[in-house]
C-alpha positions in Angstrom: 0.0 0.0 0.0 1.4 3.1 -1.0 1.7 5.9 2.0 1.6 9.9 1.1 5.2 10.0 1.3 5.6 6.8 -1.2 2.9 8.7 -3.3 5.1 12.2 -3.1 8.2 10.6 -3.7 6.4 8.8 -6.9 5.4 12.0 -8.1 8.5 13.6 -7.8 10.1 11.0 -10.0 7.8 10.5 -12.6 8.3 14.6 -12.8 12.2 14.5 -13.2 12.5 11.7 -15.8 9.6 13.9 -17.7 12.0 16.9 -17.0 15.0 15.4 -17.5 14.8 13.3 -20.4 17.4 11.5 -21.1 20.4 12.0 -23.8 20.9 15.0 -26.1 16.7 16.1 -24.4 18.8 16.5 -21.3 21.2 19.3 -23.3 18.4 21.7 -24.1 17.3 21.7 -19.7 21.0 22.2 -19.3 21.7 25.3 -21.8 18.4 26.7 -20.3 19.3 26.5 -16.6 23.4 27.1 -17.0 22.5 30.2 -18.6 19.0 31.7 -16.7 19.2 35.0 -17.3 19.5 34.5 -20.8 16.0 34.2 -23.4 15.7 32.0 -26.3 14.0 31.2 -29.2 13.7 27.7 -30.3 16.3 28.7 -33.3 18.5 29.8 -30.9 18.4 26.6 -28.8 19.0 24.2 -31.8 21.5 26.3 -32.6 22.9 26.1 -29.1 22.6 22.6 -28.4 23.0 21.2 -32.1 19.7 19.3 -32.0 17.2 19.3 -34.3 13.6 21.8 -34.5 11.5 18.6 -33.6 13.7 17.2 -30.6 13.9 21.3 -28.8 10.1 21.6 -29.6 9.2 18.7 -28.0 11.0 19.2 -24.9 10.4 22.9 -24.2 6.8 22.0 -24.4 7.3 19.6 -22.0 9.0 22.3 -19.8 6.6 24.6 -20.0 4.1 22.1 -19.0 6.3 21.4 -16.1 6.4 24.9 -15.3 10.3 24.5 -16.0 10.2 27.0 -18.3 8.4 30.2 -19.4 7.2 30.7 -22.9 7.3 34.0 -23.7 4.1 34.6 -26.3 6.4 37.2 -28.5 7.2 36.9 -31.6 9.2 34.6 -32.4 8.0 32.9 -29.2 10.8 32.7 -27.0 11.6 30.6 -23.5 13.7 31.2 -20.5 14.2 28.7 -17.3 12.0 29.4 -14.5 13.9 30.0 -11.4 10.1 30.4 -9.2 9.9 26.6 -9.9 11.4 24.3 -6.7 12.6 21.6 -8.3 14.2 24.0 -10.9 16.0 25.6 -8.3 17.3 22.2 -6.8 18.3 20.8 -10.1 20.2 24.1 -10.5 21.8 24.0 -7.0 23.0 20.8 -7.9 24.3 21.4 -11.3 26.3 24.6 -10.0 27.5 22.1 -6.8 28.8 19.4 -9.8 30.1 22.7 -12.1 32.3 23.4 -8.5 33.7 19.8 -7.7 34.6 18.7 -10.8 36.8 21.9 -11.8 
């Protein structure tokens, strides 16, 4: 029987391999949340990560249903990390702690 806390930490999972992805989905997150103050458009992301239109559509829109990221509705549409999201914030704390150690 699952408890609240199993249920949580199920949530929390199925969220980050959502977020996450895995592979060159993972590079887009990364570029996004290395560089937050920074605003892209989806050119600028394939551009950035060397991926292709389909593979950095699909996974900003998966962001942004996360509430990762921000779409901005300009035009071009553009996208930007969002650092009001928790788990954003943990994934970059880590990912600054990793940047530090492995230097």
């Amino acid at each position: 029987m699952l408890t609240t806390n199993n249920r949580r930490q199920s949530i929390i999972w199925d969220e980050l391999e959502v977020g996450l992805g895995c592979g060159a989905q993972f590079r887009v997150l990364l570029h996004l949340i290395l560089k937050p103050e920074e605003v892209y458009t989806k050119y600028g992301l394939v551009k950035a990560t060397g991926l292709r239109t389909p593979a950095v559509t699909q996974h900003l829109e998966r962001l942004v249903e996360l509430s990762w990221a921000k779409k901005r509705n300009s035009s071009p549409a553009s996208y930007q990390i969002n650092l009001e999201n928790e788990t954003v914030k943990l994934i970059q704390n880590l990912l600054s702690e990793l940047k530090t150690t492995k230097t």
